[in-house]
C-alpha positions in Angstrom: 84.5 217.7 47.9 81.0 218.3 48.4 79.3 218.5 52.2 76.2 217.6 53.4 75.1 219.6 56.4 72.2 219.1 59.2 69.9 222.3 59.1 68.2 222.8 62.4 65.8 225.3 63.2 65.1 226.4 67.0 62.4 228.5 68.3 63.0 228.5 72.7 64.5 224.9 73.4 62.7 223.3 70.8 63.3 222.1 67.5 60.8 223.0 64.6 60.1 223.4 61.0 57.7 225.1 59.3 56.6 225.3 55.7 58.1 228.9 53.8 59.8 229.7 57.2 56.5 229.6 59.1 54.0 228.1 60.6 56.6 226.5 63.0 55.9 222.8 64.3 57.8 221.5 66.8 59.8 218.2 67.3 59.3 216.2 70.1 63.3 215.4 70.9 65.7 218.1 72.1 67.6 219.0 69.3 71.0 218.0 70.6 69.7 214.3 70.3 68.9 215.0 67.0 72.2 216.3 66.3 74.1 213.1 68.0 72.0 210.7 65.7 73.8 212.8 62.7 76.9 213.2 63.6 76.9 209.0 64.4 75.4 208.8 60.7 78.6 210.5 59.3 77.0 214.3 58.8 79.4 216.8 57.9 78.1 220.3 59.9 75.3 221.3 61.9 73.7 224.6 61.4 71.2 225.9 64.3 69.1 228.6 63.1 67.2 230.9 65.8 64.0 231.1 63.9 62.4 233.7 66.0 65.3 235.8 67.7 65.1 238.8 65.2 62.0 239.1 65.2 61.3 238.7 69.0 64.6 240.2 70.4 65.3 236.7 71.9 69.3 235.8 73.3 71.0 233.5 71.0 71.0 229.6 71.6 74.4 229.5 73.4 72.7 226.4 75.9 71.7 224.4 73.3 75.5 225.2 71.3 76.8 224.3 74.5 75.0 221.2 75.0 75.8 220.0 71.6 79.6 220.3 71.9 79.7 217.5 74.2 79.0 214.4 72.3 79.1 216.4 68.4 82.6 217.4 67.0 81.9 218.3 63.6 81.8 222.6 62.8 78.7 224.1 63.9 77.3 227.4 62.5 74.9 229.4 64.3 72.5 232.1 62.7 69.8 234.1 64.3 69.5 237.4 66.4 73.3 238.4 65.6 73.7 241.9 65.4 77.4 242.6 67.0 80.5 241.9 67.1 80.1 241.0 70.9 76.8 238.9 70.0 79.3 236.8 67.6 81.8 236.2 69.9 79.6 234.9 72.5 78.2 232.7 69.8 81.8 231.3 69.7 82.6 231.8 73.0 80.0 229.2 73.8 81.3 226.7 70.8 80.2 227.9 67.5 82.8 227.3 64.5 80.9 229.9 62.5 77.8 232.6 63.2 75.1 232.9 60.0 74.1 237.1 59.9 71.3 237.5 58.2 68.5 240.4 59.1 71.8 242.9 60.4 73.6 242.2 57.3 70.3 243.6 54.9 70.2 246.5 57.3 74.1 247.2 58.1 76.4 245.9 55.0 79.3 246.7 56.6 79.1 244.1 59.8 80.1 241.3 57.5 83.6 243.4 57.4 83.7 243.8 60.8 82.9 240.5 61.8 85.5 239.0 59.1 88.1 241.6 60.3 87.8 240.1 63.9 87.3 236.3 63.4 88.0 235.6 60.0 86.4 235.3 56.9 86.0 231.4 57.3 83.7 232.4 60.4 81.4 234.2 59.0 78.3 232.8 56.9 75.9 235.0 55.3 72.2 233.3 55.3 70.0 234.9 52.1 65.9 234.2 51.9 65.2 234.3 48.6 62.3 234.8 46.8 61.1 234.7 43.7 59.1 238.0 42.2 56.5 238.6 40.1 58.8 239.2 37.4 60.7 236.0 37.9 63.8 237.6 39.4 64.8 236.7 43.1 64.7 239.7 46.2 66.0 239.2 50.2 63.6 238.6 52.1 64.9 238.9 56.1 63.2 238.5 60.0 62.4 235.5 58.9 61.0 235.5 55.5 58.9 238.6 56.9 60.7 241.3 55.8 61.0 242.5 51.8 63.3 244.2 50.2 64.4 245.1 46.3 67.7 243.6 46.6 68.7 241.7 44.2 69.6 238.1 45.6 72.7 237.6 42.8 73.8 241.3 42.9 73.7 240.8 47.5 75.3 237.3 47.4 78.3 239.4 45.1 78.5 242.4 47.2 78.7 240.5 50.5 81.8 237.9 48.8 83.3 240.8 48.8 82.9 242.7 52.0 84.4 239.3 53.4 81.4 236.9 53.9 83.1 233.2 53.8 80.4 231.6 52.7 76.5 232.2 51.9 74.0 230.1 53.7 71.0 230.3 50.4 67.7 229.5 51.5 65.1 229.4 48.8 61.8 230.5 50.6 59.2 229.0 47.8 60.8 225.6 48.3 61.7 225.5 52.3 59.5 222.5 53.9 58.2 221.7 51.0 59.5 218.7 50.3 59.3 219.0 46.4 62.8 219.6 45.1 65.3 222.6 45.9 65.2 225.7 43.7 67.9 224.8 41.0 68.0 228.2 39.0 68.0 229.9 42.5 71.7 227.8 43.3 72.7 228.1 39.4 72.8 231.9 39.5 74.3 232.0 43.0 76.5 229.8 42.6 78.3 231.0 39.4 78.5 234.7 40.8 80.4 233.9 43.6 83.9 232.7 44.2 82.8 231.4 48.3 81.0 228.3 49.0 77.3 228.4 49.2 75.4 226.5 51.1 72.0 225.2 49.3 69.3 225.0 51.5 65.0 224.7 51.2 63.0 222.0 49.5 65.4 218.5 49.7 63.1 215.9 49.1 65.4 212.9 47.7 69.1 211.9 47.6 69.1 213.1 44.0 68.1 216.7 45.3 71.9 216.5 46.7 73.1 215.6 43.8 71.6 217.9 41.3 72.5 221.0 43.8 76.1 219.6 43.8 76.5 219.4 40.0 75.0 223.3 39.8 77.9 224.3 42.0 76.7 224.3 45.4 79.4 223.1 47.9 77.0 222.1 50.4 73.8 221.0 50.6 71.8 221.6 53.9 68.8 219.0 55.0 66.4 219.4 57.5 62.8 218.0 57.2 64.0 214.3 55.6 66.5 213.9 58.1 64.2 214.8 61.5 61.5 212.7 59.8 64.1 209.9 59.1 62.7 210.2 55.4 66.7 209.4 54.8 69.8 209.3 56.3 73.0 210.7 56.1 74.5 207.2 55.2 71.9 207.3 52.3 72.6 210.7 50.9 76.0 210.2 50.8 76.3 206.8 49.1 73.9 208.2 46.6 75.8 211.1 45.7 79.1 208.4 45.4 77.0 206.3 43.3 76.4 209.3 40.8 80.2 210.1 40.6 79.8 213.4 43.7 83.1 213.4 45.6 81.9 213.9 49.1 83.6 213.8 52.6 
Protein backbone atom coordinates (compact mmCIF):
# COMPACT_ATOMS: atom_id res chain seq x y z
CA UNK A 1 0.00 0.00 0.00
CA UNK A 2 1.65 2.88 -1.36
CA UNK A 3 1.65 6.60 0.55
CA UNK A 4 1.62 9.80 -0.65
CA UNK A 5 3.19 12.30 1.71
CA UNK A 6 3.20 16.37 1.87
CA UNK A 7 6.96 17.57 1.79
CA UNK A 8 7.31 20.86 3.47
CA UNK A 9 10.27 22.85 3.58
CA UNK A 10 10.72 25.72 6.46
CA UNK A 11 13.28 28.27 6.67
CA UNK A 12 12.07 30.63 10.23
CA UNK A 13 8.17 30.54 10.13
CA UNK A 14 7.90 30.39 6.66
CA UNK A 15 7.32 28.01 4.09
CA UNK A 16 9.70 27.86 0.96
CA UNK A 17 11.02 25.92 -1.88
CA UNK A 18 13.83 26.33 -3.81
CA UNK A 19 15.17 24.81 -6.92
CA UNK A 20 18.35 21.93 -6.12
CA UNK A 21 17.75 22.78 -2.33
CA UNK A 22 18.43 26.47 -2.86
CA UNK A 23 17.59 29.55 -3.73
CA UNK A 24 14.69 29.45 -1.19
CA UNK A 25 11.28 31.29 -2.06
CA UNK A 26 8.98 31.69 0.23
CA UNK A 27 5.05 30.99 0.44
CA UNK A 28 2.84 33.44 1.43
CA UNK A 29 0.48 31.13 3.95
CA UNK A 30 1.80 29.75 7.23
CA UNK A 31 2.64 26.35 6.61
CA UNK A 32 0.16 24.80 9.09
CA UNK A 33 -2.69 26.16 6.65
CA UNK A 34 -1.04 24.40 4.05
CA UNK A 35 -0.83 21.33 5.96
CA UNK A 36 -4.80 21.52 6.99
CA UNK A 37 -5.76 21.94 3.18
CA UNK A 38 -3.80 18.29 2.86
CA UNK A 39 -4.75 16.54 5.44
CA UNK A 40 -8.80 17.62 4.33
CA UNK A 41 -7.61 16.35 0.67
CA UNK A 42 -6.90 12.77 2.16
CA UNK A 43 -2.83 13.18 2.41
CA UNK A 44 -1.22 10.45 4.09
CA UNK A 45 2.00 12.22 6.24
CA UNK A 46 3.57 15.46 6.46
CA UNK A 47 7.17 15.84 6.49
CA UNK A 48 8.65 19.45 7.67
CA UNK A 49 12.15 19.87 6.71
CA UNK A 50 14.26 22.74 8.50
CA UNK A 51 16.05 23.87 5.48
CA UNK A 52 18.50 26.06 7.06
CA UNK A 53 19.04 24.65 10.79
CA UNK A 54 22.33 22.76 10.03
CA UNK A 55 23.71 25.12 8.41
CA UNK A 56 22.76 28.11 10.60
CA UNK A 57 22.70 26.37 14.07
CA UNK A 58 18.92 27.38 14.21
CA UNK A 59 16.40 25.34 17.12
CA UNK A 60 14.18 22.94 15.50
CA UNK A 61 10.51 23.82 14.42
CA UNK A 62 8.81 22.51 17.54
CA UNK A 63 5.99 25.84 17.23
CA UNK A 64 5.17 25.15 13.93
CA UNK A 65 4.94 20.90 14.97
CA UNK A 66 2.97 22.13 17.62
CA UNK A 67 0.70 24.24 15.83
CA UNK A 68 0.03 21.59 13.25
CA UNK A 69 -1.11 18.92 15.73
CA UNK A 70 -4.16 20.73 16.33
CA UNK A 71 -6.35 20.47 13.34
CA UNK A 72 -3.71 17.57 11.40
CA UNK A 73 -3.70 13.90 12.68
CA UNK A 74 -1.99 12.11 10.23
CA UNK A 75 2.19 11.04 11.30
CA UNK A 76 4.45 13.90 10.97
CA UNK A 77 8.24 13.53 10.45
CA UNK A 78 10.51 16.19 11.26
CA UNK A 79 14.15 16.56 9.78
CA UNK A 80 16.62 19.36 10.21
CA UNK A 81 19.22 20.55 12.83
CA UNK A 82 18.96 17.00 14.85
CA UNK A 83 22.00 16.09 16.27
CA UNK A 84 21.01 14.24 19.80
CA UNK A 85 19.24 12.08 21.32
CA UNK A 86 17.69 15.10 23.48
CA UNK A 87 17.24 17.21 20.11
CA UNK A 88 14.97 14.04 18.97
CA UNK A 89 12.96 13.84 21.82
CA UNK A 90 12.06 17.29 21.93
CA UNK A 91 11.07 16.86 18.31
CA UNK A 92 8.57 14.31 19.71
CA UNK A 93 8.04 15.81 22.79
CA UNK A 94 6.41 18.64 20.90
CA UNK A 95 4.32 16.05 18.43
CA UNK A 96 6.48 14.57 15.93
CA UNK A 97 5.73 10.72 14.94
CA UNK A 98 9.23 10.48 13.45
CA UNK A 99 12.61 12.90 13.33
CA UNK A 100 14.59 12.79 9.54
CA UNK A 101 18.69 12.87 10.54
CA UNK A 102 20.52 13.79 7.91
CA UNK A 103 23.86 16.05 8.14
CA UNK A 104 24.70 14.12 11.99
CA UNK A 105 24.08 10.84 10.48
CA UNK A 106 27.05 11.61 7.39
CA UNK A 107 29.17 12.77 10.25
CA UNK A 108 28.26 10.32 13.24
CA UNK A 109 26.97 6.81 11.82
CA UNK A 110 26.26 5.54 14.86
CA UNK A 111 23.30 8.06 16.10
CA UNK A 112 20.91 6.27 13.85
CA UNK A 113 21.53 3.24 16.61
CA UNK A 114 21.18 5.36 19.30
CA UNK A 115 18.26 7.11 18.27
CA UNK A 116 16.51 3.55 17.14
CA UNK A 117 17.69 2.09 20.52
CA UNK A 118 15.62 4.84 22.35
CA UNK A 119 12.53 5.45 20.22
CA UNK A 120 12.34 2.80 17.85
CA UNK A 121 13.34 1.99 14.59
CA UNK A 122 9.82 3.13 13.16
CA UNK A 123 10.91 6.71 14.51
CA UNK A 124 13.64 7.25 12.86
CA UNK A 125 14.00 8.33 9.09
CA UNK A 126 17.15 8.81 7.38
CA UNK A 127 16.94 11.86 4.67
CA UNK A 128 19.95 11.16 1.72
CA UNK A 129 20.74 14.16 -0.93
CA UNK A 130 21.80 12.50 -3.68
CA UNK A 131 23.71 13.43 -6.40
CA UNK A 132 24.73 12.32 -9.44
CA UNK A 133 28.73 12.41 -10.33
CA UNK A 134 30.68 12.88 -13.14
CA UNK A 135 30.95 9.25 -13.55
CA UNK A 136 27.34 8.66 -13.33
CA UNK A 137 27.33 7.11 -9.94
CA UNK A 138 25.31 8.90 -6.96
CA UNK A 139 27.39 10.55 -3.65
CA UNK A 140 25.67 12.29 -0.19
CA UNK A 141 25.56 15.44 -0.35
CA UNK A 142 24.50 17.00 3.35
CA UNK A 143 23.91 20.87 5.13
CA UNK A 144 21.67 21.20 2.68
CA UNK A 145 22.95 19.97 -0.61
CA UNK A 146 26.18 22.07 0.48
CA UNK A 147 28.25 19.57 1.77
CA UNK A 148 30.12 16.60 -0.56
CA UNK A 149 31.11 13.57 0.29
CA UNK A 150 32.46 10.17 -1.55
CA UNK A 151 29.82 8.08 -0.08
CA UNK A 152 28.21 6.03 -1.98
CA UNK A 153 24.33 6.78 -1.96
CA UNK A 154 23.43 2.66 -2.44
CA UNK A 155 26.28 1.48 -0.27
CA UNK A 156 24.93 4.58 2.89
CA UNK A 157 21.16 3.86 2.24
CA UNK A 158 22.55 -0.25 3.08
CA UNK A 159 24.69 0.57 5.95
CA UNK A 160 22.14 2.81 7.70
CA UNK A 161 19.13 -0.18 7.19
CA UNK A 162 21.21 -1.77 9.18
CA UNK A 163 22.35 0.40 11.94
CA UNK A 164 18.40 0.67 12.50
CA UNK A 165 17.24 3.58 10.28
CA UNK A 166 13.30 2.72 9.71
CA UNK A 167 13.03 4.25 6.67
CA UNK A 168 15.19 6.50 4.18
CA UNK A 169 13.75 9.89 3.26
CA UNK A 170 15.75 9.93 -0.69
CA UNK A 171 15.91 13.19 -2.15
CA UNK A 172 17.32 13.42 -5.55
CA UNK A 173 19.16 16.89 -5.65
CA UNK A 174 19.29 17.19 -9.77
CA UNK A 175 15.59 16.77 -9.83
CA UNK A 176 14.31 18.76 -6.53
CA UNK A 177 11.98 21.87 -7.76
CA UNK A 178 12.37 21.07 -10.98
CA UNK A 179 9.31 20.00 -11.87
CA UNK A 180 10.55 17.58 -14.70
CA UNK A 181 10.04 14.06 -13.40
CA UNK A 182 11.71 12.26 -10.29
CA UNK A 183 15.06 10.51 -10.72
CA UNK A 184 13.86 6.86 -11.51
CA UNK A 185 17.36 5.00 -11.53
CA UNK A 186 18.11 7.04 -8.31
CA UNK A 187 14.77 5.18 -6.49
CA UNK A 188 15.50 1.83 -8.67
CA UNK A 189 18.89 1.33 -7.01
CA UNK A 190 17.74 2.41 -3.64
CA UNK A 191 14.93 0.82 -3.47
CA UNK A 192 16.09 -2.76 -4.35
CA UNK A 193 19.10 -2.54 -1.82
CA UNK A 194 17.13 -2.05 1.02
CA UNK A 195 14.66 -4.05 2.97
CA UNK A 196 12.97 -0.36 4.79
CA UNK A 197 10.64 1.81 3.12
CA UNK A 198 11.98 4.72 1.21
CA UNK A 199 10.54 7.63 0.73
CA UNK A 200 10.94 9.20 -2.96
CA UNK A 201 11.28 12.67 -2.96
CA UNK A 202 12.61 15.66 -5.77
CA UNK A 203 11.24 16.39 -9.18
CA UNK A 204 7.13 15.31 -9.04
CA UNK A 205 5.79 17.01 -11.83
CA UNK A 206 2.53 14.82 -12.73
CA UNK A 207 0.33 12.05 -11.14
CA UNK A 208 2.19 9.52 -13.27
CA UNK A 209 5.52 10.62 -11.49
CA UNK A 210 3.70 8.81 -8.36
CA UNK A 211 3.09 6.04 -10.17
CA UNK A 212 6.27 5.27 -11.92
CA UNK A 213 8.19 5.80 -8.39
CA UNK A 214 5.62 3.36 -6.88
CA UNK A 215 6.13 0.60 -9.50
CA UNK A 216 10.24 1.01 -9.02
CA UNK A 217 9.62 0.16 -5.32
CA UNK A 218 9.27 3.23 -3.53
CA UNK A 219 6.69 3.05 -0.68
CA UNK A 220 6.09 6.62 -0.65
CA UNK A 221 6.19 9.32 -2.69
CA UNK A 222 6.76 12.79 -1.23
CA UNK A 223 5.25 16.14 -3.07
CA UNK A 224 5.91 19.53 -2.50
CA UNK A 225 5.99 22.16 -5.27
CA UNK A 226 2.54 20.74 -7.24
CA UNK A 227 0.80 20.57 -4.09
CA UNK A 228 1.71 24.40 -2.67
CA UNK A 229 1.13 25.59 -6.22
CA UNK A 230 -2.20 23.61 -6.39
CA UNK A 231 -0.68 22.18 -9.70
CA UNK A 232 -2.72 18.91 -8.19
CA UNK A 233 -4.17 17.60 -5.50
CA UNK A 234 -3.98 14.93 -3.22
CA UNK A 235 -7.50 13.70 -4.44
CA UNK A 236 -5.86 13.72 -7.94
CA UNK A 237 -2.74 11.80 -7.28
CA UNK A 238 -4.45 9.24 -5.58
CA UNK A 239 -7.25 8.39 -7.98
CA UNK A 240 -4.61 8.38 -10.62
CA UNK A 241 -2.47 5.95 -9.04
CA UNK A 242 -5.98 3.70 -8.47
CA UNK A 243 -6.65 4.13 -12.01
CA UNK A 244 -3.18 2.56 -12.93
CA UNK A 245 -3.77 -0.51 -10.65
CA UNK A 246 -1.36 1.37 -7.39
CA UNK A 247 -2.92 0.10 -4.13
CA UNK A 248 -2.74 3.27 -2.05
CA UNK A 249 -4.29 4.27 1.39
Amino acid sequence: MKRLIARLDIKGNALVKGIHLEGWRALPNHPNEYCHQYYLQGIDEIIYVDAVASLYNRDSIKDIIQKTTENVFVPITVGGGIRTLKDAQEILRSGADKVAICTQAVKTPEIISELANKFGQQCVVLSIQAKRNAKGNYEVWYDVAREKTEIDVVEWAVKAAQLGAGEILLTSIDAEGMERGMDTDLIEQVSKAVNIPVIASGGFSKPQDFVDAANLGADAIAVAKSLHYGKTNVQQIKQYAKDHQIIVR
